[in-house]
N, C-alpha and C positions, 0 to 999 in steps of 0.2 A: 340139255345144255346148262352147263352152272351157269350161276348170276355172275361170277367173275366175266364168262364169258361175253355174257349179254352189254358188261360195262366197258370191256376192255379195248373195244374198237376204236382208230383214232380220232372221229369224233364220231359221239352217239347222234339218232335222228332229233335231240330234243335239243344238242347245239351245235349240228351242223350250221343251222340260219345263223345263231348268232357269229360263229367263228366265219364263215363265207361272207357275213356283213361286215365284220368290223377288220379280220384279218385280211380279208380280200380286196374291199371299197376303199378302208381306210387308209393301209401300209402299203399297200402294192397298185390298188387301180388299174391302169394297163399295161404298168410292167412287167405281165407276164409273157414268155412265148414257146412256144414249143421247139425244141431246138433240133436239125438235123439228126437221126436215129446212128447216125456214123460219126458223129463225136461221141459217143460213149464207148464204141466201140474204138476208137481212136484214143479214150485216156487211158493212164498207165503201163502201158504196154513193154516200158521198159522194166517193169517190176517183175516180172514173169514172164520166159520167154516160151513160146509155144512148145516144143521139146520138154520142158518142167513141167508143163501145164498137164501136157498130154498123156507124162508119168503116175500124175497124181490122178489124172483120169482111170487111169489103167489100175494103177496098183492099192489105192488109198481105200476100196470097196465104197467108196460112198456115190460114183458113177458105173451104173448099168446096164444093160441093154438101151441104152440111149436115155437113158433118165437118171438124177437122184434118187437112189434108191432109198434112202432115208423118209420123205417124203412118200405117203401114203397116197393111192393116188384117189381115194373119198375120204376128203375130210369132214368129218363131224364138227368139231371145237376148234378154235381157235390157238388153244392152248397146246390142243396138239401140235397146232403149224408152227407155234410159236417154240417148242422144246426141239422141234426137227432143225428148225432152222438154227437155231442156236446153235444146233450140236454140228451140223454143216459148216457155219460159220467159223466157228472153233477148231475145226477140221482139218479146214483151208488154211486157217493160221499156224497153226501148229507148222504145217506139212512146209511153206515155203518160209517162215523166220527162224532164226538162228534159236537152238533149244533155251540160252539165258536171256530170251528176252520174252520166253513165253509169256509171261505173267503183267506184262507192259501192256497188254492187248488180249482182248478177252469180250466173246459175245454174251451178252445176260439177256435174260430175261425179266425186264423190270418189271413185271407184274407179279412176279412173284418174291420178288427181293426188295421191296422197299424201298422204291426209288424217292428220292425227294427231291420235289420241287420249288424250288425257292420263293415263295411270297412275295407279290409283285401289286401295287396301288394302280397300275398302268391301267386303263380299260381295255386297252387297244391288245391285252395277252391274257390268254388263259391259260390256268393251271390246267397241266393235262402234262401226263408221263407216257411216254413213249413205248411201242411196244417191247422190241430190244434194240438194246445198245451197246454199241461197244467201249467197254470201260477202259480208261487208259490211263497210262503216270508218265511221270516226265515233268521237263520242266515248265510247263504254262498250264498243269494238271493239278487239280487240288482237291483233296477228299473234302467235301462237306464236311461243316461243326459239328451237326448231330446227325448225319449217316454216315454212310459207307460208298453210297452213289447217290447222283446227281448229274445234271448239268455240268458242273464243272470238271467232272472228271471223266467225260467218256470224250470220244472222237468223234461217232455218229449216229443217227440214229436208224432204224427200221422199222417202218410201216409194215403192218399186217392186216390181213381180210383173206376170209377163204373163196371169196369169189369177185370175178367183176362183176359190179352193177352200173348202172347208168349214172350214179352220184358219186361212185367213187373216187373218179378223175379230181373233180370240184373238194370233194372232201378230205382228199389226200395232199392238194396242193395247200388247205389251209392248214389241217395239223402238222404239214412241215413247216410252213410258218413260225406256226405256233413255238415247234422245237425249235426252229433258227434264231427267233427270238432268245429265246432263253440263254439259248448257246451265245449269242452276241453277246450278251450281258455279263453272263458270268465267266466268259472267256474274252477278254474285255482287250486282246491282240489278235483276234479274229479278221483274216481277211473275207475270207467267205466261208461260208458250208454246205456241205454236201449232204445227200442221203440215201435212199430209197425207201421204194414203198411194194411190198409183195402182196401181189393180190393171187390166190392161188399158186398157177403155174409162173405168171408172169410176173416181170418189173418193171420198175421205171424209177428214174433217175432224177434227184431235185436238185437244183443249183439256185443256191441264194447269196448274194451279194451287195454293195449299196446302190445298184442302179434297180433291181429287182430279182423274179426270179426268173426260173428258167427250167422244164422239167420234158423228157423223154419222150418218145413212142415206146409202148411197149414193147418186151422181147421176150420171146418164149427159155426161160432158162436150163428148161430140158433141150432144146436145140441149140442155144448157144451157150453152155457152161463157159465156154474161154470168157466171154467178155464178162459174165457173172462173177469168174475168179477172180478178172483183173479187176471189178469194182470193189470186189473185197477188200482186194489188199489194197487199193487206195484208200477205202474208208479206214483201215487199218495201220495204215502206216506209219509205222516209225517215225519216221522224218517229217519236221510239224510243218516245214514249209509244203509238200504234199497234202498236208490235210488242212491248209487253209491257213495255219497260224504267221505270223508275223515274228520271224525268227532276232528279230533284234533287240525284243524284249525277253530276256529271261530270269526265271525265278531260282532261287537255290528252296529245295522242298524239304520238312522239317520229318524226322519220324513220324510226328502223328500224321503227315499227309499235307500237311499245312505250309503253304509259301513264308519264310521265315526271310528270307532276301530276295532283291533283283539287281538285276540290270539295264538299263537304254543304250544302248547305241547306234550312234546319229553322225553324218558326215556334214561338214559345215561346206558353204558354197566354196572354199579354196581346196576341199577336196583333203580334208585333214579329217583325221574318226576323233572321236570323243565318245568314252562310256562314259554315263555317270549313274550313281547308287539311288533306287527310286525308296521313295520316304515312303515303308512300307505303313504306317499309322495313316496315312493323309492320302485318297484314293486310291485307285484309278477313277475317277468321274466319267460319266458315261451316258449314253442315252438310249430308253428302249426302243427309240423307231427303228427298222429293220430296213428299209429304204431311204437311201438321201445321205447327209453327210458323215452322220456317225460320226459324231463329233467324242474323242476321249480325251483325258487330261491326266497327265500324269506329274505326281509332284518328284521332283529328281534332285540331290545333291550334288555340287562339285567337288572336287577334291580338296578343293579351300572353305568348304562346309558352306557354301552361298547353295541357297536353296529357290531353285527356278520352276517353270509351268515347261512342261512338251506339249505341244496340244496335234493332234493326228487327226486328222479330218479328208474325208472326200470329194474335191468341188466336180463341179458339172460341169463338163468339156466347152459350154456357153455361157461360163459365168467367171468373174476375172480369179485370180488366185487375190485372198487376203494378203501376201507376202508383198505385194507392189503397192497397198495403202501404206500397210506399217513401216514400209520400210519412207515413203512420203513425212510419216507422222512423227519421224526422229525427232527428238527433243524436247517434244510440246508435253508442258508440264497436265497432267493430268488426263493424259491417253497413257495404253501400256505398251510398251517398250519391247519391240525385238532384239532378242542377241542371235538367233541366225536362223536358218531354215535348209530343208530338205527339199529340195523340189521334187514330182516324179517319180516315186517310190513304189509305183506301181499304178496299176489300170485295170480297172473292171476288166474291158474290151479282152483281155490277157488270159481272163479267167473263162467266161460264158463259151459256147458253144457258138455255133452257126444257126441262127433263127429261122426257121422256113415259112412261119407266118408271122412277121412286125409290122405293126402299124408306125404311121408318123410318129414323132417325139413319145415313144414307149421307152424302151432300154437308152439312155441314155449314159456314156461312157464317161467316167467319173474319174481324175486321178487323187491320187494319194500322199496327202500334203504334211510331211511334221516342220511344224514352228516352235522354237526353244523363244520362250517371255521374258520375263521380269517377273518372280512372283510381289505380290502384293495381300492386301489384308483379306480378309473376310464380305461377301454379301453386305451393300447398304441395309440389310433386315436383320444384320449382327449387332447393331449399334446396341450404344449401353447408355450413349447420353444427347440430351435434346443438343448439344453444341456440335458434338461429332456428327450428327444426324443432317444436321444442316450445315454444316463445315463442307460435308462430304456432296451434298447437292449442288452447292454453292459453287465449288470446284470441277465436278463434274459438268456443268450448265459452263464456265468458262472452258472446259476442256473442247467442247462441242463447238464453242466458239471458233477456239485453235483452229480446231477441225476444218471450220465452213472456211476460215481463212487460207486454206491449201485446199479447195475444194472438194471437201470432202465433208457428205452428209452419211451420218450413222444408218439411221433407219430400222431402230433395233431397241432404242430405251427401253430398259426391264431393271427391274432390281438385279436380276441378277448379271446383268452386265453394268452395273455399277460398284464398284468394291471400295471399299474402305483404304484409306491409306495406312501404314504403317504409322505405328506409336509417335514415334519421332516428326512423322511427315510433318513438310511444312504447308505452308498456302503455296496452294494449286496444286497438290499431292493430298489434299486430303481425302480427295475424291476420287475416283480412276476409272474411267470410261476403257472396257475392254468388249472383244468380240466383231471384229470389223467384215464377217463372213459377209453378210449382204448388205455393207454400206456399197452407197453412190457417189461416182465422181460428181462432183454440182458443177455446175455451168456461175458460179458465184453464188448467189443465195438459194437457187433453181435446179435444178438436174433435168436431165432429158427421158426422165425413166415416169411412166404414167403410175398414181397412187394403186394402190392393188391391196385389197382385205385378204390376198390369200399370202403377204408377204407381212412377218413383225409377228407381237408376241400380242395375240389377242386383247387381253385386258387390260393393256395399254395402246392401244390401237389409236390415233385419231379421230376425229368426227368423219374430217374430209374422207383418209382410207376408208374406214367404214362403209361411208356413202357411196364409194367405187363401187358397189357391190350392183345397184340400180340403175349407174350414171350410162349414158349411151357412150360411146367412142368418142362421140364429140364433146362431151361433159367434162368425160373425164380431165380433170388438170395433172398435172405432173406434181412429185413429191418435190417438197423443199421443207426448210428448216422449220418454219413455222411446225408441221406434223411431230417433228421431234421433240420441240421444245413443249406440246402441248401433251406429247406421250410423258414428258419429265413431271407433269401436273399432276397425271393421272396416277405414278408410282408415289406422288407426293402425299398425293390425298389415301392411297391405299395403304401404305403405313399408317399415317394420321388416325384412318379408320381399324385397323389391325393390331395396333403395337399401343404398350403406353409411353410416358416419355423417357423410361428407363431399358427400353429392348422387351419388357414382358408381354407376349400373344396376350390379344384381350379376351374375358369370356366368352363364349358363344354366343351369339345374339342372334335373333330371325331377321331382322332389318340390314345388318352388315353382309350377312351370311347370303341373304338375297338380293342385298344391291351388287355384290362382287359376283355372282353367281352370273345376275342379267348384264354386266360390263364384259366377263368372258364367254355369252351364249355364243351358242354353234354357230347361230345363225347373225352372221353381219347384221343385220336389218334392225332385230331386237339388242342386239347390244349398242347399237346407234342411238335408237329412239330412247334406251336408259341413260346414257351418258348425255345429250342432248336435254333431257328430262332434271338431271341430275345441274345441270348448267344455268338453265331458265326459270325454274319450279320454282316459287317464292319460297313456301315453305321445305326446299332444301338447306338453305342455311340453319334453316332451328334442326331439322331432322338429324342432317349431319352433326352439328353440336351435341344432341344427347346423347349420338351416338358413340362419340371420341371420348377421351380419359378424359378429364376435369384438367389433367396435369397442363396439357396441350394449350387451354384456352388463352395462359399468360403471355405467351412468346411466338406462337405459331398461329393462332385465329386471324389475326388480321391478314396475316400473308397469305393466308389457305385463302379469305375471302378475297386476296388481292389478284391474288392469279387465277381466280377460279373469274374474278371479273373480265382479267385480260383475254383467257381461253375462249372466253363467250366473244367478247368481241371482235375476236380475227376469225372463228367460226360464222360469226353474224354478216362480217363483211365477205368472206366467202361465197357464203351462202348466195348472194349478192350476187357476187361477181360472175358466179357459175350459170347462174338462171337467169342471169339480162337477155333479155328480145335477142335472137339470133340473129339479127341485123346490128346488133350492137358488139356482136364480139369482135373480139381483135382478131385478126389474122393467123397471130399465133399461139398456138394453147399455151407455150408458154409463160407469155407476156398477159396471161389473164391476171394472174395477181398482182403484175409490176407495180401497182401505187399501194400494195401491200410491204413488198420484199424490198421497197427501197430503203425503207426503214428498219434493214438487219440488225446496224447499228442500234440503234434507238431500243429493239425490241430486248435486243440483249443486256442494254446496260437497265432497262427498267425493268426486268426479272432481276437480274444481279441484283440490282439494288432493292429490291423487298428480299434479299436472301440476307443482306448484310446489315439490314433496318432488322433483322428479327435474331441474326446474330449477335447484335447493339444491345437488344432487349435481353436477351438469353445472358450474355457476361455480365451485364450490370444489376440484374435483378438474382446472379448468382444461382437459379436452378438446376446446375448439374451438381449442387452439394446437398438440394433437398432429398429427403427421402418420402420416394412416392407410394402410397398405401393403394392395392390391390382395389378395383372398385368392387361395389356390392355386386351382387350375381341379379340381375334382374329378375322378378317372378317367373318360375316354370324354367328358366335357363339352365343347363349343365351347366359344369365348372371346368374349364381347359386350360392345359396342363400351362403355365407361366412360365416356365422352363424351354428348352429349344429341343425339337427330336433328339433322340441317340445319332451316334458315329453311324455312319454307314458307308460301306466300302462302294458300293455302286447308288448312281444316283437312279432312285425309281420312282417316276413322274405320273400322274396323272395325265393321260391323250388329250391335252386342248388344244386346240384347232389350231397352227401354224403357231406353233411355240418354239419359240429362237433357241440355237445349242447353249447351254450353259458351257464357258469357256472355263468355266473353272480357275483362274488365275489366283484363287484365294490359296493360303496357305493354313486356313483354321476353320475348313467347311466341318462343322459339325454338325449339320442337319442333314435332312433328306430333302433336296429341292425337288419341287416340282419342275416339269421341261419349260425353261422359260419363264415362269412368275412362281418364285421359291415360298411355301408354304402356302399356296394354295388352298384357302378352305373349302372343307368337301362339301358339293353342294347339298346344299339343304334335304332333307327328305320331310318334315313336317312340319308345321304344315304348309311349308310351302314346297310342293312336288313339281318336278320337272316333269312338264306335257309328255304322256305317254308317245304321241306323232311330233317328229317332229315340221316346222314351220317348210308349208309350199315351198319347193324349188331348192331346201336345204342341202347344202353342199356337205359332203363328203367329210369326216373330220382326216387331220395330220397330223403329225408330229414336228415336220418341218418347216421351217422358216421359207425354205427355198425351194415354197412350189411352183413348180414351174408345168405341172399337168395334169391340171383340173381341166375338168372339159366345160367346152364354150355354153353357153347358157343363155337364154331370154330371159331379159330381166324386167321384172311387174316395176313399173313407173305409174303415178299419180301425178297432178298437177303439181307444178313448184308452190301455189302455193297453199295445197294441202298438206304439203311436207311436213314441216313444223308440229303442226296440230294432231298428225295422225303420229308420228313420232312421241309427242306427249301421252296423248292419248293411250298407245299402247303399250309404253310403258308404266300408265296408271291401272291399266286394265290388268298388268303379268303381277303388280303387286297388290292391288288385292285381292284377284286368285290365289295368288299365294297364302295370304292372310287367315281368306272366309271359305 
């Protein structure tokens, strides 16, 4: 057996584990099921009726005395099954499409053509090329830069092995994954995809979509050729709404291969269509999780050259639609702005099969939402000067206001659902709170929705959320504004700590690089005990200072110290209010913070007003005209790069744990954001290394904001009042590890 052969498998034994742990645990969990054996046999059927089928049986020589005769019946290589099946593949297409479209549709063999795989920062995907595919043109098809094939230019894929074995099942469901992934990304109008997987004699059938997947019983396809045809030519099909694509976005395709225009079209709630031209230089924005909302953003022109956001997403049959906030949030200066929506554009439920084994809240029926925005500026991590920087928080933090005053809590603060205003903007436009997927109606300062660590963008998480992670049922308090405004501290302080005060990423440092790293750990409990640590620590003041630019200290020091005083404080009384004698609680978990939340007012005008005390500072001492000198590179530090990443057509994020959809509303993303906190530093590798195990009881990582099925857990509690102390403590303990 050649070495090709020995590597060519869809995953090898050396990363089955890892691809079943992170493709399996982390994007899918229990949304897999195995679907009725008489839905496969039940699709396409209108593609080829049995009389054609039965012709090509007959006459085509490639079926025999009751077998593919192409097909050897001992295979030795893989390579062998792999050029048989190809040539079958091919066979079948040929025989039932029309002769000028042969070349539109075409089975390969990427292992021997040079497929290419697109390069992806995600953890949560690995590179791994498929064994054949079928290559395809058309309009939502695009030859790779520097191949010929890829991901973006086939329709599907096929899984190969010359036998079943006992792992195959398991291993077959993650390298379709794996390909589905990919295919989401770089087919970025993807409803769902399809595939198969040949093991030997037999198939099976993979169905992926945003509620999960969904894959076959075996079928002998020497006994059933018909339904074998008719998967063919579904995987092959012409027609993109059959193979999964979302036919309202189309591209016009250049000779080299390459998408040179498009189109959207979209019908407004009075039931009137509007095409408009998408701004091919500026996305599609996208996200790799493969499960959940799949959030895309496309930037689109009108005919009056007003250049808007589409954002396409899939909520969860229990979860409200975004389109009933925004359409609440008219007017309010510094939220973003609906001009219309899609409702219903489709449904999972539409797509899958009939399950024969589902558990409780597994496949969850998702519908298909486009919202037309407002575009607006760039990521708050775009700024270029200490006034815009804080202009934009300043307004953002009143926008939230707005917000709580129509009852309505975000629950989602991240850089990157905070954008920039436009050039021009005035006050209370300078800042733009967007992304309203998993906001809460509030009961006024309060909502009825219990804090949850598996909801929100990690590394701006709250202490309280955070703390959900231990809290018993009865602990737990519900979210309110307070969480948010203390999430707006943390994106405060992580610029501060990130950026200098002219927009330039700061050098690498180990003390930044590992305070950011332990604010987004996997694990709730250690990113608690850092931020916590980070709050109280005496010598956090000095630390954080030599850590920030120099530039920072004239205009921003006090405020950072000002709000970092207040954060601790309504954390302190929390703290409080949560662990009083159980004879002492109120009645209603609601009402546990009330002598906190009466004080809405109060909290928001003394944030406001250290925003405006430091914009005072900022005009009158004139520092958006100074020019700020690079700092030195500390000893032993690399040097990074000062500049912002390259253009990137698809956003490719690093997997951390419930990171919120970038909505993309910007009209000048020239970076690569991470999912949820946009330039994310890699975490450290030396010398401070992340614990080879990770921490007892550690959950699962996500991609989404909106999980909603993580499995229930016992959770390790210690006395209320060892909290504190072992929170410190272990956060002392992860940084000198790191260190020494």
């Amino acid at each position: 057996m050649s070495s090709s052969d020995h590597t060519s498998s869809s995953l090898t034994h050396s990363n089955e584990g890892e691809g079943l742990r992170n493709l399996l645990a982390q994007e899918l969990g229990p949304a897999i099921s195995v679907f009725d054996g008489a839905w496969a046999t039940s699709l396409y059927v209108d593609l080829a009726s049995e009389s054609a089928i039965k012709r090509f049986l007959d006459h085509s020589g490639e079926y025999k005395y009751g077998r593919w005769a192409t097909l050897p019946k001992v295979l030795a290589r893989k390579s062998q099954l792999r050029e048989s099946l190809s040539g079958m593949i091919n066979s079948i297409i040929r025989y039932f499409s029309p002769k000028e479209t042969h070349s539109a549709r075409m089975a390969v063999d990427s292992r021997v053509n040079s497929f290419y795989c697109e390069p992806t920062r995600s953890s949560t995907i690995l590179s791994s090329s498929p064994d054949i595919v079928i290559k395809a043109s058309g309009p939502s098809f695009s030859t790779p830069k520097v191949a010929t094939l890829g991901f973006s230019n086939i329709a599907a894929c096929v899984g190969v092995s010359l036998k079943e074995a006992p792992t195959d099942e398991s291993a077959h469901i993650a390298a379709m994954a794996t390909y589905a992934k990919h295919i989401f990304i770089q087919q970025p109008n993807r409803n769902f995809v399809r595939s198969i997987a040949i093991t030997g004699r037999k198939v099976r059938l993979f169905h992926f979509d945003r509620s999960g997947a969904q894959y076959s019983p075996p079928f002998d396809i020497h006994d059933d050729p018909h339904t074998f045809i008719r998967l063919i030519l579904g995987l092959s099909s012409l027609d993109e709404r059959t193979l999964g694509l979302d036919d309202t976005i189309q591209w016009t395709i250049g000779p080299d291969g390459q998408k040179v225009a498009g189109t959207l079209r979209t019908v407004r709630p009075d039931n009137t269509v509007v095409v408009y031209d998408l701004v091919m230089d500026r996305g599609p924005f996208t996200r790799t999780s493969l499960c959940g909302r799949g959030t895309t953003c496309w930037v689109v022109r009108t005919a009056d050259g007003e250049e808007l956001i589409v954002k396409d997403y899939w909520v969860a049959e229990d979860r409200p639609s975004e389109v009933r906030l925004l359409d609440e949030a008219k007017g309010l200066p510094g939220v973003c702005q609906m001009v219309s929506y899609e409702d219903n554009r489709a449904q999972t439920k539409d797509f899958m099969g009939k399950p024969i084994a589902l558990k409780d809240n597994t496949l969850k029926n998702r519908t298909k939402i486009r919202i037309v925005m407002k575009a607006y500026g760039p990521s708050i991590e775009k700024f270029t000067s200490v006034t815009q920087v804080l202009s934009a928080f300043r307004d953002a933090i009143a926008a939230h206001k707005a917000l709580l005053d129509r009852n309505i809590i975000h629950r989602d603060i991240s850089p990157s659902n905070i954008l920039l205003g436009s050039g021009d903007a005035d006050e209370g436009d300078r800042g733009v709170l967007i992304d309203l997927d998993i906001a809460l109606k509030s009961l006024g300062p309060t909502s009825d929705t219990c804090v949850d660590f598996k909801t929100g963008t990690r590394m701006f998480q709250s202490l309280m959320v955070l703390r959900s992670w231990e809290l018993t049922p009865a602990e737990t308090p519900v979210y309110d504004y307070l969480d948010d405004i203390e999430a707006f501290f943390w994106v405060f302080a992580y610029i501060l700590l990130i950026y200098t005060p002219n927009g330039h990423r700061m050098p690498i440092d180990h003390y930044r690089e590992h305070l950011l790293w332990l604010w987004s750990h996997d694990h709730p409990c250690s990113a608690h005990a850092a931020k916590w640590t980070f709050l109280d620590a005496p010598s956090i003041a000095y630390e954080a200072q030599r850590a920030m630019h120099p530039g920072w200290k004239g205009t921003c020091w006090d405020l950072f110290l000002k709000l970092r005083k207040f954060v601790y404080e309504i954390n302190d009384e929390k703290e409080r209010l949560v662990f009083l004698d159980r004879n002492e609680l109120v009645k209603s978990e609601s009402d546990r913070f009330a002598s906190l939340l009466v004080k809405a007012d109060e909290h928001y005008a003394r944030v406001l007003g250290m925003f405006d005390a430091a914009l005072n500072k900022a005009t009158e001492a004139g520092v958006d005209e100074l020019v700020y000198v690079p700092p030195t590179l500390p000893t032993g530090a690399s040097s990074a790069s000062s500049s912002h990443s390259s253009t990137s057509e698809y956003v490719e994020p690093d997997s951390e744990i419930t990171s919120a959809d970038t909505s993309a509303t910007s009209l000048h993303s020239t970076t690569t954001p991470t999912e949820g906190n946009l330039n994310l530093p890699a975490k450290p590798q030396t010398p401070a290394k992340r614990p080879a195990t990770p921490p007892r009881n550690c959950k699962r990582r996500r991609d989404e904001a909106e999980l909603d099925e993580f499995p229930v857990e016992v959770k390790r509690r210690c006395p209320p009042s060892r909290r504190a102390l072992r929170g410190i403590l272990g956060s002392v303990y992860e940084y000198c590890r790191g260190w020494f």
